[in-house]
N, CA, C and O atoms as CSV, one atom per row, in Angstrom:
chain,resi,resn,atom,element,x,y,z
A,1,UNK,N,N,185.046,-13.826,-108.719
A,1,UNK,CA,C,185.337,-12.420,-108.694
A,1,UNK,C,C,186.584,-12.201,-107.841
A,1,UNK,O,O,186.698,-12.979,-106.894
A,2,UNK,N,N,187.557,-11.267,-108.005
A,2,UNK,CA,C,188.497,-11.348,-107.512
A,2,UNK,C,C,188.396,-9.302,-107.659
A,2,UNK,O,O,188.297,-8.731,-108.745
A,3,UNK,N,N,188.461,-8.519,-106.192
A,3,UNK,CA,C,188.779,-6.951,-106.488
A,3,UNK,C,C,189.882,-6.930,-105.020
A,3,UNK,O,O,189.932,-7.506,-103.933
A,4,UNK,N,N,190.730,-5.824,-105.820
A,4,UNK,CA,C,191.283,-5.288,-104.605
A,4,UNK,C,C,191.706,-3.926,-104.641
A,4,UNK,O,O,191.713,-3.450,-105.776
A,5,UNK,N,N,192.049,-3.190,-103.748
A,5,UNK,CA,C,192.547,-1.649,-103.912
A,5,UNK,C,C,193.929,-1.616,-103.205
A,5,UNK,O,O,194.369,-2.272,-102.262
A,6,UNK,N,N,194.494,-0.588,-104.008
A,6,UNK,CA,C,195.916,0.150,-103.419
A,6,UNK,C,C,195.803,1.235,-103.084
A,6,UNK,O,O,195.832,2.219,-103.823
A,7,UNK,N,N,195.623,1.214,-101.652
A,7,UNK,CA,C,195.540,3.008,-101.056
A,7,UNK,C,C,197.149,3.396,-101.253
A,7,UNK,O,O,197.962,2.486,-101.088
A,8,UNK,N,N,197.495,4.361,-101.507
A,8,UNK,CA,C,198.688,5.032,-101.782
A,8,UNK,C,C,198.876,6.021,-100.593
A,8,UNK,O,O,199.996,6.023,-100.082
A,9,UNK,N,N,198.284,6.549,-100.271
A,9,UNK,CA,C,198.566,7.359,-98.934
A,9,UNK,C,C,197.324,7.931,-98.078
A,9,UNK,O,O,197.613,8.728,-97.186
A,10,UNK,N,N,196.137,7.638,-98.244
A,10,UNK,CA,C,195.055,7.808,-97.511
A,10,UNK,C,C,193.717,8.682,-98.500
A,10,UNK,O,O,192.515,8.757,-98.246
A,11,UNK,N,N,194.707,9.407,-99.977
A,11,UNK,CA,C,194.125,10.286,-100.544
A,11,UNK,C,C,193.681,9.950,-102.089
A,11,UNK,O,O,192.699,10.225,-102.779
A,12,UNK,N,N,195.111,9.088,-102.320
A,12,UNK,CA,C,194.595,8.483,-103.871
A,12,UNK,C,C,194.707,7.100,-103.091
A,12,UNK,O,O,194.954,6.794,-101.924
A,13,UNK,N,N,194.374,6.301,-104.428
A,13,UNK,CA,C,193.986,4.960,-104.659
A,13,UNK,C,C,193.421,4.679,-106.028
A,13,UNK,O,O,192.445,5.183,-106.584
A,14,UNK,N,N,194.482,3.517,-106.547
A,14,UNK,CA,C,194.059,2.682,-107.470
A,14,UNK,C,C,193.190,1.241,-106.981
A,14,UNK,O,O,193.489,0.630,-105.955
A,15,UNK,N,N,191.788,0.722,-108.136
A,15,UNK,CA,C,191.538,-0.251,-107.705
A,15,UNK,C,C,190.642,-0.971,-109.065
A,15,UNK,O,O,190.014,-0.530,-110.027
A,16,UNK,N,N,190.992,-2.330,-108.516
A,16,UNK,CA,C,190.819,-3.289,-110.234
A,16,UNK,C,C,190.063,-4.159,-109.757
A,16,UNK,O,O,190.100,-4.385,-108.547
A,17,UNK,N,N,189.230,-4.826,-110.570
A,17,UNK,CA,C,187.876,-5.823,-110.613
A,17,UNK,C,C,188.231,-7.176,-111.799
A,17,UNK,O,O,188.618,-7.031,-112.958
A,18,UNK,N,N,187.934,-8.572,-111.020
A,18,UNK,CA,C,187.708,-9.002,-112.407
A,18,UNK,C,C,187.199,-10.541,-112.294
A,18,UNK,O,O,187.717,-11.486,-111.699
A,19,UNK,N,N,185.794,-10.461,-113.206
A,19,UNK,CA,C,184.931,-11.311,-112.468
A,19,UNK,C,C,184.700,-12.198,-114.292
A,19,UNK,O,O,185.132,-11.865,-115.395
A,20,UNK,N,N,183.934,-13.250,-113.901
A,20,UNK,CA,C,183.717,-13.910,-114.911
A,20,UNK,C,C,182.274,-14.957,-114.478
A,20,UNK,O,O,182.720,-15.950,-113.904
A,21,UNK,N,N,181.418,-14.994,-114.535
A,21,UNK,CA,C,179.927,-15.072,-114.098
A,21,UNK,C,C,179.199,-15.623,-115.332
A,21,UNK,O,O,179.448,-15.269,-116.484
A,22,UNK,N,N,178.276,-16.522,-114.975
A,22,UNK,CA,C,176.713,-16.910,-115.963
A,22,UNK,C,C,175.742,-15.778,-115.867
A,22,UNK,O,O,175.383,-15.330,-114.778
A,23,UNK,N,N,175.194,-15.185,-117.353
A,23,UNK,CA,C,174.069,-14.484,-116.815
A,23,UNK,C,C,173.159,-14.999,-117.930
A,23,UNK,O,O,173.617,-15.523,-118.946
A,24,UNK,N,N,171.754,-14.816,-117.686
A,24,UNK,CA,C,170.914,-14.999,-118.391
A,24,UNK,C,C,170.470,-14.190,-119.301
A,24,UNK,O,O,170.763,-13.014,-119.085
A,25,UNK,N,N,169.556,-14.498,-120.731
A,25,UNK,CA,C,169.299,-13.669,-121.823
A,25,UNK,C,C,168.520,-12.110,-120.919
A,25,UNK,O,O,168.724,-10.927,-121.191
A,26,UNK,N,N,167.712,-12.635,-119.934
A,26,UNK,CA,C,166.917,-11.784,-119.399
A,26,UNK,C,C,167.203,-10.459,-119.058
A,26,UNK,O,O,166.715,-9.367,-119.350
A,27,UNK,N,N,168.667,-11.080,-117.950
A,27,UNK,CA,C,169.587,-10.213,-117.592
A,27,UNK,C,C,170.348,-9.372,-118.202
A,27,UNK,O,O,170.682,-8.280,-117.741
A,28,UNK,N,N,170.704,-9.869,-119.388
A,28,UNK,CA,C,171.273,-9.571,-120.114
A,28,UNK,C,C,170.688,-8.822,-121.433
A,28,UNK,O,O,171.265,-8.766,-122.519
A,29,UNK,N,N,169.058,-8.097,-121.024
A,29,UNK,CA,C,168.140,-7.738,-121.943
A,29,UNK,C,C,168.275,-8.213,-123.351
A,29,UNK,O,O,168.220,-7.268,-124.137
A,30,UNK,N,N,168.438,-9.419,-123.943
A,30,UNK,CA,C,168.194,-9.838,-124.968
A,30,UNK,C,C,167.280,-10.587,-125.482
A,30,UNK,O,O,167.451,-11.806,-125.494
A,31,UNK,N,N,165.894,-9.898,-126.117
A,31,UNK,CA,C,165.198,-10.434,-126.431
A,31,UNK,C,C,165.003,-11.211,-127.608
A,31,UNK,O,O,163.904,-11.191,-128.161
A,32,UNK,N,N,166.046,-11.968,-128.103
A,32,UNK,CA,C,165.942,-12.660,-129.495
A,32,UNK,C,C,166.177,-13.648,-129.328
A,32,UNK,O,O,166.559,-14.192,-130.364
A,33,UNK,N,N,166.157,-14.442,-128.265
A,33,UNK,CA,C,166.316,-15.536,-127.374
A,33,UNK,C,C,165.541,-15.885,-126.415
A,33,UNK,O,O,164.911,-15.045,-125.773
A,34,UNK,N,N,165.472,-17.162,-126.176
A,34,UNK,CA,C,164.414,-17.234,-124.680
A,34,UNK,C,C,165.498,-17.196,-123.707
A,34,UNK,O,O,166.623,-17.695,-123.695
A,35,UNK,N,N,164.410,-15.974,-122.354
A,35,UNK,CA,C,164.957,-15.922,-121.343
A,35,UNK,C,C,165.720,-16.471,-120.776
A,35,UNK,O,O,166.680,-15.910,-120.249
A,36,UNK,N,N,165.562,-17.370,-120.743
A,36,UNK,CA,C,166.533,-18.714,-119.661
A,36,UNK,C,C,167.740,-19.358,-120.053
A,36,UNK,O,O,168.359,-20.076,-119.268
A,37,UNK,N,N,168.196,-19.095,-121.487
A,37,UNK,CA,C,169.428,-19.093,-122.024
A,37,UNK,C,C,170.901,-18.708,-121.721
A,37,UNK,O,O,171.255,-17.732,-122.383
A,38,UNK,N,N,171.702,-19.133,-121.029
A,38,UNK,CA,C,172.389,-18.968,-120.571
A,38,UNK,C,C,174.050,-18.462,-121.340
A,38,UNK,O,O,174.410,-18.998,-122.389
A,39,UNK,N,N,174.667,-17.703,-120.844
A,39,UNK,CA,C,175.799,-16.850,-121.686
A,39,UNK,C,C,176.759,-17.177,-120.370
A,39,UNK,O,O,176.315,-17.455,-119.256
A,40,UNK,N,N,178.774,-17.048,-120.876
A,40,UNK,CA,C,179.301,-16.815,-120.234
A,40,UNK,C,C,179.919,-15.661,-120.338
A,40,UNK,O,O,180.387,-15.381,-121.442
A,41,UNK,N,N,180.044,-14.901,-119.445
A,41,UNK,CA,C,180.647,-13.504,-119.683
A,41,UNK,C,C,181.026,-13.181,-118.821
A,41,UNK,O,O,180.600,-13.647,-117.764
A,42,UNK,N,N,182.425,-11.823,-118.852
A,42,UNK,CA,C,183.777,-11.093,-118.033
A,42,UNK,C,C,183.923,-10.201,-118.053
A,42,UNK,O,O,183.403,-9.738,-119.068
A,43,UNK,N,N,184.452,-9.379,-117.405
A,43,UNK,CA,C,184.735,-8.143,-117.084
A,43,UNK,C,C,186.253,-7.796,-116.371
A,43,UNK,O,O,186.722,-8.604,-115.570
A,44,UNK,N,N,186.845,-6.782,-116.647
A,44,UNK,CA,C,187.795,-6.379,-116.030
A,44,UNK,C,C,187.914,-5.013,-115.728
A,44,UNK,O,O,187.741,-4.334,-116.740
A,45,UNK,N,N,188.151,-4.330,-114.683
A,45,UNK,CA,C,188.055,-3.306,-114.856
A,45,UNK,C,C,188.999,-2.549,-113.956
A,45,UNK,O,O,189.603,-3.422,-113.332
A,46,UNK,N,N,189.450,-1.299,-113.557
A,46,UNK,CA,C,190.640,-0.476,-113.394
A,46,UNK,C,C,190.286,1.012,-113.431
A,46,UNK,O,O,189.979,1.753,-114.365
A,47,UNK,N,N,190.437,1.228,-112.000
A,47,UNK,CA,C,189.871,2.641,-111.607
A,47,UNK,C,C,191.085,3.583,-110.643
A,47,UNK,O,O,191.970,3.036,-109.985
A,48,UNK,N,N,190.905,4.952,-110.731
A,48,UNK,CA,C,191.155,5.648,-109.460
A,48,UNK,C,C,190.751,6.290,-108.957
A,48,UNK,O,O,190.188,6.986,-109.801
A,49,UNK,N,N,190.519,6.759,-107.866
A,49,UNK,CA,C,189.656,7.528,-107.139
A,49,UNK,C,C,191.175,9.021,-106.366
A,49,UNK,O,O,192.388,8.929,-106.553
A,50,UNK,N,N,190.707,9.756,-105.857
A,50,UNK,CA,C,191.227,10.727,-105.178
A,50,UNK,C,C,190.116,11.236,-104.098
A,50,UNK,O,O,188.941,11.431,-104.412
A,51,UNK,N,N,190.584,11.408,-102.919
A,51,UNK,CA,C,190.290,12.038,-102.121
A,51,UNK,C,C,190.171,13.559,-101.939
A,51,UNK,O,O,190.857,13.910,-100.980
A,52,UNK,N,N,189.542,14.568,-102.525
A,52,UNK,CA,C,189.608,16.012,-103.010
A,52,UNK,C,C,189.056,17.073,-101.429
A,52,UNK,O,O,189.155,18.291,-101.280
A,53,UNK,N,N,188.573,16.177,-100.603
A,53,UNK,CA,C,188.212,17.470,-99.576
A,53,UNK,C,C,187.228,16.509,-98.482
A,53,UNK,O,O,187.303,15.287,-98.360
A,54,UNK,N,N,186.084,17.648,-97.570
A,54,UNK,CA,C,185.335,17.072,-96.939
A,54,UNK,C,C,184.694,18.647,-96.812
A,54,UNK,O,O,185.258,19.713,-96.563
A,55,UNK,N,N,183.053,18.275,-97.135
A,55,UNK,CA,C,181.718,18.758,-96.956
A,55,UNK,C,C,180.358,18.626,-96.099
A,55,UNK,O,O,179.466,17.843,-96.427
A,56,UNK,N,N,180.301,19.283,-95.214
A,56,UNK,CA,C,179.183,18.845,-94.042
A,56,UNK,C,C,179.801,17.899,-93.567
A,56,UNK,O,O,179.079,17.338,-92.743
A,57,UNK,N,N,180.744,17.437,-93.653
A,57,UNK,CA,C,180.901,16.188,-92.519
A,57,UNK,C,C,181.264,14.942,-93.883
A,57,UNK,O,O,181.639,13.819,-93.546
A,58,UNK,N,N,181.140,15.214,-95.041
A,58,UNK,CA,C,181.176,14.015,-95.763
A,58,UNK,C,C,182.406,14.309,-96.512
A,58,UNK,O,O,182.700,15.454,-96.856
A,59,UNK,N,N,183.282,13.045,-96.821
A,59,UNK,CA,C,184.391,12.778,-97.938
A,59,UNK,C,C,183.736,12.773,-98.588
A,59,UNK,O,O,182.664,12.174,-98.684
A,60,UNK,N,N,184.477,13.772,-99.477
A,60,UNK,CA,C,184.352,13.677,-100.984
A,60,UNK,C,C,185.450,13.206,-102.133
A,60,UNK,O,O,186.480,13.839,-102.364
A,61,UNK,N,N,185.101,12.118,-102.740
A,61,UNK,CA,C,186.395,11.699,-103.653
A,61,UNK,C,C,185.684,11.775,-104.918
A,61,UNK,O,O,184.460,11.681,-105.002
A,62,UNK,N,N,186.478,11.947,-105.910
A,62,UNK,CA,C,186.296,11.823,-107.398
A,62,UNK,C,C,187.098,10.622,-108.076
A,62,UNK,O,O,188.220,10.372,-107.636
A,63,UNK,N,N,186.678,10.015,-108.921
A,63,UNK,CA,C,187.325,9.048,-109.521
A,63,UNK,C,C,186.720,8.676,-111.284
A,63,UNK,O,O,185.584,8.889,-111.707
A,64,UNK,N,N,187.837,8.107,-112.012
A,64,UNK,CA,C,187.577,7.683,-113.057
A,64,UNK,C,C,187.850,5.813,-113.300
A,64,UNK,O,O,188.815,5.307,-112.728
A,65,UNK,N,N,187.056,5.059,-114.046
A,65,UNK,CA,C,186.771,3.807,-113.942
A,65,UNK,C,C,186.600,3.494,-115.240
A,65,UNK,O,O,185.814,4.084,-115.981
A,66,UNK,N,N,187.433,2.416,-115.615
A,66,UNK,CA,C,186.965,1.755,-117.416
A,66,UNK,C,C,187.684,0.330,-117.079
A,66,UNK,O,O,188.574,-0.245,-116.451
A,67,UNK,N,N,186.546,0.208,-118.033
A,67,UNK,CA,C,186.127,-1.869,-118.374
A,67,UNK,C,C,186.178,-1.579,-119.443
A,67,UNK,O,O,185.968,-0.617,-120.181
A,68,UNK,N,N,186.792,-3.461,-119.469
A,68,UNK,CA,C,186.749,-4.338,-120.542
A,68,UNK,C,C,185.855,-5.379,-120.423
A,68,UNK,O,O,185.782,-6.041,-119.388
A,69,UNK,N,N,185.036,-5.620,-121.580
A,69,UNK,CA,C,183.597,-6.570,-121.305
A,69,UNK,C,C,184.232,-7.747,-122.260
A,69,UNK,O,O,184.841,-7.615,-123.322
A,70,UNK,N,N,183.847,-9.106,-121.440
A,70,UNK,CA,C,184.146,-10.148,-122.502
A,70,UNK,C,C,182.995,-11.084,-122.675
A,70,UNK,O,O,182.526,-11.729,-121.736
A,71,UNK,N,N,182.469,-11.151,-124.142
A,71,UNK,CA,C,181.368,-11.436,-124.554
A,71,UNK,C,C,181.580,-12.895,-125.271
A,71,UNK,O,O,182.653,-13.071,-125.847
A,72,UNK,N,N,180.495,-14.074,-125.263
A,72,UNK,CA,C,180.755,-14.967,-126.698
A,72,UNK,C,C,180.270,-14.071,-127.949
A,72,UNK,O,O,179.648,-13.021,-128.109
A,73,UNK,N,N,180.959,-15.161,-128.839
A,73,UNK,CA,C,180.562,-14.522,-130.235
A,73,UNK,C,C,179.172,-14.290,-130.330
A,73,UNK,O,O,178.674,-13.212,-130.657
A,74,UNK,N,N,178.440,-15.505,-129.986
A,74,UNK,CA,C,176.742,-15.249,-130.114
A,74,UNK,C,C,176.398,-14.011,-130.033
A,74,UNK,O,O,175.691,-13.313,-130.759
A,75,UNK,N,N,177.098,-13.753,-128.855
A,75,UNK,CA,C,176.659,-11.587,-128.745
A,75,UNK,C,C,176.784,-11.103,-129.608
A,75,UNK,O,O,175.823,-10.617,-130.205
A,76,UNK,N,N,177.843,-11.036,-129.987
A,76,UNK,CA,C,178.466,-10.093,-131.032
A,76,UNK,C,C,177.578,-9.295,-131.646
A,76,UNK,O,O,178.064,-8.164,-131.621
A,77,UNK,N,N,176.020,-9.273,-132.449
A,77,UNK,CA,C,175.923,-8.458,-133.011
A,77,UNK,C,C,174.708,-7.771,-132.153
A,77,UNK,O,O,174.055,-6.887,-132.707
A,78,UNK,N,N,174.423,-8.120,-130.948
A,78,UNK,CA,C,173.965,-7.182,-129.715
A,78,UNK,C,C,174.336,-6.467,-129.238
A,78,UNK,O,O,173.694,-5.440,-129.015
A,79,UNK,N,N,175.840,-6.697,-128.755
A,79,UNK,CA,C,176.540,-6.074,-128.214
A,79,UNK,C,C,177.596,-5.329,-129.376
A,79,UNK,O,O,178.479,-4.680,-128.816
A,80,UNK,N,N,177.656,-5.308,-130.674
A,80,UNK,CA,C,178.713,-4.709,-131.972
A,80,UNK,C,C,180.039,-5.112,-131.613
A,80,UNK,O,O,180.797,-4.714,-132.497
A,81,UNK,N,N,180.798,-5.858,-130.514
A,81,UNK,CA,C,181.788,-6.463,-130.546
A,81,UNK,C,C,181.760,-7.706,-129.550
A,81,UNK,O,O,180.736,-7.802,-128.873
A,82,UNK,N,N,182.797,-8.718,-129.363
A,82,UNK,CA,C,182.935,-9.525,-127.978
A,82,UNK,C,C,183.776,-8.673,-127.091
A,82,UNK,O,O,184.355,-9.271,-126.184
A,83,UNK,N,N,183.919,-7.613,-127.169
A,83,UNK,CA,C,184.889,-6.924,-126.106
A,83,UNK,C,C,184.365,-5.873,-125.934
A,83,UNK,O,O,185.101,-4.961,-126.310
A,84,UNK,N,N,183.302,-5.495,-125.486
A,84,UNK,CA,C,182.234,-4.293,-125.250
A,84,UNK,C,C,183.063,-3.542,-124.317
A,84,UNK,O,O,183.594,-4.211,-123.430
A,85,UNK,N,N,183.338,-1.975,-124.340
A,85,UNK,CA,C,184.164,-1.230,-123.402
A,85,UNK,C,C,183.268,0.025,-122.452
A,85,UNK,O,O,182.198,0.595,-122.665
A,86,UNK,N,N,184.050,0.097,-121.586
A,86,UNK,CA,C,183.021,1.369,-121.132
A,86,UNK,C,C,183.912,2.405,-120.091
A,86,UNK,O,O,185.113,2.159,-119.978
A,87,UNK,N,N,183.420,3.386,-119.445
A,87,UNK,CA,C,184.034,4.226,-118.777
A,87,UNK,C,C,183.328,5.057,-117.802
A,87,UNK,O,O,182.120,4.910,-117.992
A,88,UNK,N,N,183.494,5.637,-117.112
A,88,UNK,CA,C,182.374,6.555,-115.862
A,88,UNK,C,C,183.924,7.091,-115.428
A,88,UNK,O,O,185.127,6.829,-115.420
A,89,UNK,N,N,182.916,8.017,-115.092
A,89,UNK,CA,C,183.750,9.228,-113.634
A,89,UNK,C,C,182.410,9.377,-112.959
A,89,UNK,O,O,181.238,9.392,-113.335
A,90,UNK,N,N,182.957,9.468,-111.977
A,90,UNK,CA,C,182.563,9.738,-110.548
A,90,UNK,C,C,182.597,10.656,-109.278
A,90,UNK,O,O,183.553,11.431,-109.244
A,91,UNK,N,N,181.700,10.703,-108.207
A,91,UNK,CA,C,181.942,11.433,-107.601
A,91,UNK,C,C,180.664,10.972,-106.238
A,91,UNK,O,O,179.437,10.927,-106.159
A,92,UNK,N,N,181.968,10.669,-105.238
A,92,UNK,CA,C,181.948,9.253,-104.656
A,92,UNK,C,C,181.582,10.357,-102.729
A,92,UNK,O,O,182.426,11.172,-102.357
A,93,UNK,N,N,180.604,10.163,-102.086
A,93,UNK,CA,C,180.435,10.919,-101.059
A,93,UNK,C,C,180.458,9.704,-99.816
A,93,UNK,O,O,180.217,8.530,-100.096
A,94,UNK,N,N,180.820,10.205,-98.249
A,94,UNK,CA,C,180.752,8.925,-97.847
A,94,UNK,C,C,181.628,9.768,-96.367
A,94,UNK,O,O,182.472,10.664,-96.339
A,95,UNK,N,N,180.847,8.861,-95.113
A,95,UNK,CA,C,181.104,10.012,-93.629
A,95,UNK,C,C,182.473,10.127,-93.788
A,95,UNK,O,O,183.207,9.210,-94.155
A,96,UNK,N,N,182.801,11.198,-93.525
A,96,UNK,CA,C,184.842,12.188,-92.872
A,96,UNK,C,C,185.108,11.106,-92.265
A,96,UNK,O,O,184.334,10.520,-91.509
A,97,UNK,N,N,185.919,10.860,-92.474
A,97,UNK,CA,C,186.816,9.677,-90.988
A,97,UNK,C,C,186.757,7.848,-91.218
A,97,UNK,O,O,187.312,6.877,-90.704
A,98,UNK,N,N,185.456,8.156,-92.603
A,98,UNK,CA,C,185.293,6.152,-92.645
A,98,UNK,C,C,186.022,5.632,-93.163
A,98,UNK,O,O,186.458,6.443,-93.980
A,99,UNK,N,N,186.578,4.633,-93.286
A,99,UNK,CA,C,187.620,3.745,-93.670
A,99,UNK,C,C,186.456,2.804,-94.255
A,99,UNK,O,O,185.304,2.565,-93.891
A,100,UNK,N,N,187.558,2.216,-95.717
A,100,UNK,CA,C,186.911,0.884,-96.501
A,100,UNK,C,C,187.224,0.015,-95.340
A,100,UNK,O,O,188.080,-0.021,-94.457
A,101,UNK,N,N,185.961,-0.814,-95.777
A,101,UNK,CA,C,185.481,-2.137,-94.989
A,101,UNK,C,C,186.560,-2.949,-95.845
A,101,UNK,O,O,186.931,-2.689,-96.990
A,102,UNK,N,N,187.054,-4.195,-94.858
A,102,UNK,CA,C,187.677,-5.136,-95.609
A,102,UNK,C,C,188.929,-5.175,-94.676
A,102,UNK,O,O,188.800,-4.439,-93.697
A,103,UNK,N,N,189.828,-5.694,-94.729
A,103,UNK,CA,C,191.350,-6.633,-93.321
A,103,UNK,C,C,191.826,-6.098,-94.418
A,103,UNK,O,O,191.850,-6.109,-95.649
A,104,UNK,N,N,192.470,-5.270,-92.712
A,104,UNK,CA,C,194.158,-4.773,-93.441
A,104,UNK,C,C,195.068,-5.661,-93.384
A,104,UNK,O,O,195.201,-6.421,-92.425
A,105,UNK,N,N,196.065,-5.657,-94.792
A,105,UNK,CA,C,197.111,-6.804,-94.961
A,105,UNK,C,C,198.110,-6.671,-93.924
A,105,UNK,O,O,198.957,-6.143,-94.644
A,106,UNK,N,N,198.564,-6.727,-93.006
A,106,UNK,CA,C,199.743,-6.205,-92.316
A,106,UNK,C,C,200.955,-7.041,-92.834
A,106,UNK,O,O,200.835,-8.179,-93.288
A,107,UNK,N,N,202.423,-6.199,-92.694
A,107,UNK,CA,C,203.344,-6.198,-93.698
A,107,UNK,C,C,203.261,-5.935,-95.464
A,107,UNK,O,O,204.234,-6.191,-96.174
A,108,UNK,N,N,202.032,-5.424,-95.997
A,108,UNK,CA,C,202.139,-4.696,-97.099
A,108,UNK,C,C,201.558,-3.464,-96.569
A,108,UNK,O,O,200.376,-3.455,-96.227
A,109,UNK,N,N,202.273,-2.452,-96.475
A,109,UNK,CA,C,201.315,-1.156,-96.031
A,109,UNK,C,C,200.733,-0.867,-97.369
A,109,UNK,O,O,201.127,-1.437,-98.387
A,110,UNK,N,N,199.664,0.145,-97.349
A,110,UNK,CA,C,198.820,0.760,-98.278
A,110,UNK,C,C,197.961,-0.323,-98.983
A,110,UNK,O,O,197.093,-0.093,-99.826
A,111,UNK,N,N,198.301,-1.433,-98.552
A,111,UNK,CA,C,197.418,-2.889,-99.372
A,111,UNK,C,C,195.792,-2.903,-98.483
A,111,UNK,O,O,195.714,-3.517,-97.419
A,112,UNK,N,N,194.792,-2.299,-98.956
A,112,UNK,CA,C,193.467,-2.982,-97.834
A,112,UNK,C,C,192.657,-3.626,-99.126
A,112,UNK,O,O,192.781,-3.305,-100.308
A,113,UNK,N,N,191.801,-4.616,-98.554
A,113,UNK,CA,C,190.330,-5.034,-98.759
A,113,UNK,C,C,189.352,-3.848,-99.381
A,113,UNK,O,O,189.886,-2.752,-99.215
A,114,UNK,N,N,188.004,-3.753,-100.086
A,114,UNK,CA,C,187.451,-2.961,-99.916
A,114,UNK,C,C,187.456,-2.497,-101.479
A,114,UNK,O,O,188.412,-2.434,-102.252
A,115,UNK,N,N,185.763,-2.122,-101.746
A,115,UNK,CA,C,185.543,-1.748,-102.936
A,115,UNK,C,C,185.210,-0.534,-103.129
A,115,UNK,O,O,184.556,0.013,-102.241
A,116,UNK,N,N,185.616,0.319,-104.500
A,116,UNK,CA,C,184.629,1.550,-104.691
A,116,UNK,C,C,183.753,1.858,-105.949
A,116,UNK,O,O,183.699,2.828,-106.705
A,117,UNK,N,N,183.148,0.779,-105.892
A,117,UNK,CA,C,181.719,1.032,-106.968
A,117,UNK,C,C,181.155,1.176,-105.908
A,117,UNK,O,O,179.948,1.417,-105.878
């Protein structure tokens, strides 16, 4: 798995995901298979968030997020393609004043650590 974010000035931020993992039929609710069958599958994904205000004491940001799913063929007719897509918006609450967890890069400003799923 590899994520990172680009704070842009404390208020927006772009941030991208992209992992590639074993999961099982189980996991993967497919029952036309035995459980323990193993799949390789990916994801990529590419979001932004905004910082819109603060309520009782809490940040409030909104953000929109879409993936790309990468499937074997075997899936294919579980999933209706090997490239299953998806999308969410959001609306992301979290204490006034907290900073993402994760080392700041020093000499790239606006570069930090730190996820927002």
């Amino acid at each position: 798995m590899l994520e990172s974010t680009v704070d842009l000035d404390g208020t927006n931020a772009f941030f991208g995901r992209a992992e590639y993992v074993r999961k099982s039929a189980a996991e993967l609710v497919i029952p036309s298979v035995p459980p323990t069958t193993e799949y390789d599958v990916g994801a990529l994904a590419l979001g932004f968030q905004r910082t819109v205000g603060t309520v009782a004491g809490l940040a409030a940001g909104l953000g929109v997020r879409g993936s790309l799913n990468f499937v074997p063929s075997s899936l294919d007719g579980a999933y209706g393609s090997r490239t299953p897509v998806g999308a969410a918006i959001f609306l992301q609450l979290r204490p006034a004043g907290a900073r993402e967890g994760g080392m700041k890069m020093n000499g790239m400003p606006g570069l930090h650590g730190g996820s927002h799923d």
